[in-house]
N, C-alpha and C positions, 0 to 999 in steps of 0.2 A: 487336568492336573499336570504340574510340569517335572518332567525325570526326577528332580532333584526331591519333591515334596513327597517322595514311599522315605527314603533314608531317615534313619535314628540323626538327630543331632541334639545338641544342649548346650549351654554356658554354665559355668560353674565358677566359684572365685577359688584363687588359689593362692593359701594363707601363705604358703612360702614366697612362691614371686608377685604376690601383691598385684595382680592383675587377675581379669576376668582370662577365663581359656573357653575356648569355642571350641565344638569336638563333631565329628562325623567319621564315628571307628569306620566305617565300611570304605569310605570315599580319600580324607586326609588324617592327618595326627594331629593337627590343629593349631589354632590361629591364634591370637591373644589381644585385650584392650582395656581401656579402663572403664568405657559404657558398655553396659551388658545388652540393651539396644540397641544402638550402633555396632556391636559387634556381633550380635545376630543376624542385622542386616549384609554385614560382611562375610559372614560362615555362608550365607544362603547364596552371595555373590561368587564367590570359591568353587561352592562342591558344583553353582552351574557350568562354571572352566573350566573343571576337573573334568566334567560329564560332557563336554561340548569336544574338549582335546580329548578325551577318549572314542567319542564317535570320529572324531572328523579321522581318527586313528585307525579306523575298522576295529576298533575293540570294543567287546562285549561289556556290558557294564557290571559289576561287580553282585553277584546277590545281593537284596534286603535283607539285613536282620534288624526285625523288630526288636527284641529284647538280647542283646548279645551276654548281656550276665546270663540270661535262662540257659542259652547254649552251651556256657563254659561251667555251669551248676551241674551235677552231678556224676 
């Protein structure tokens, strides 16, 4: 399994800026496009540079959260 494949991520559209938004709360704030395929493929490309410049960084990589609404729930 590669660093990047534990992290929460998703696409979503969003009605206001009429594009797809690609999300990885732990790792970025996210990316955007107009294929939701294509820009899955591009979130997955990201959070690997994210995780690559942070090792090559000596930094620790950021917790998993699975479910980060459950975390911020009650």
């Amino acid at each position: 399994m590669k660093p990047g494949d534990q992290y929460l991520k998703w696409i979503e559209w969003s009605e206001t800026d009429q594009v797809y938004i690609g999300q990885c709360p732990n790792l970025i704030t996210g990316i955007h496009g107009d294929d939701p395929v294509v820009l899955y493929g591009e979130l997955c490309e990201v959070i690997a540079d994210v995780i690559n410049a942070l090792q090559a960084a000596g930094r620790e990589l950021p917790p998993v959260t699975i479910r980060p609404m459950v975390a911020n729930a009650g």
